[in-house]
N, C-alpha and C positions, 0 to 999 in steps of 0.2 A: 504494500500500500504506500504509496507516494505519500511525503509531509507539505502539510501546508506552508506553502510561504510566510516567513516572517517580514515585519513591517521592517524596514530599511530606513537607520537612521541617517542621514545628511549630517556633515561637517563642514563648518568654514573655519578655515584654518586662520592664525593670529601671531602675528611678530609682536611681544610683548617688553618695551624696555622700561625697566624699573630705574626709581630715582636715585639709589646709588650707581648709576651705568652699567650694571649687568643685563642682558638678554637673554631672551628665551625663546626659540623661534617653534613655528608651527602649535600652536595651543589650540584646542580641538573647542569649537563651540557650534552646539547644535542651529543648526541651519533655520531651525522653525523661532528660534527665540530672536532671530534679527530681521531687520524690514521694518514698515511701516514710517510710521512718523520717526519714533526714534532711533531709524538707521541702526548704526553697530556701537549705542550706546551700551544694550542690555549685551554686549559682550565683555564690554567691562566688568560689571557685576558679576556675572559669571565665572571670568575668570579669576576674581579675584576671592569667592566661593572655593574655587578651585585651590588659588595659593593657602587660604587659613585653612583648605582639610590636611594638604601638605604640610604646613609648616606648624600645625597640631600634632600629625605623627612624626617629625622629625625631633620636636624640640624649640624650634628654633623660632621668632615672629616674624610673620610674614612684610614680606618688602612693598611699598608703596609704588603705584605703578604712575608711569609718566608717561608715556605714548603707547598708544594701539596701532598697529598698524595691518593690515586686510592681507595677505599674500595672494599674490596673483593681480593687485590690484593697480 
């Protein structure tokens, strides 16, 4: 018996430079949380979600972000 297809998430990928100068390239943010009015704000938020679960299991406090940048864009 054949399996159902699964729903297929989209990524839009994100060059992130934090404000002590370090990078982070390609940051994965799903596809359906950007658009609309507010563009690739809510990628911000996202990723930055992203850095406190990281820097929860490291130890360490997460870095403030300075530029977003789209790849590919």
């Amino acid at each position: 018996m054949a399996k159902k297809p699964t729903a297929r998430t989209e990524f839009v990928l994100f060059n992130v430079v934090y404000e002590d100068g370090s990078q982070r390239s390609n940051r994965k943010v799903p596809a359906e949380l950007l658009g609309g009015l507010d563009g690739d704000e809510p990628a911000k938020a996202e990723i930055e979600a992203q850095d406190r679960a990281i820097a929860e299991k490291s130890g360490l406090p997460p870095l403030a972000i300075k530029t977003l940048l789209r790849v590919g864009k």
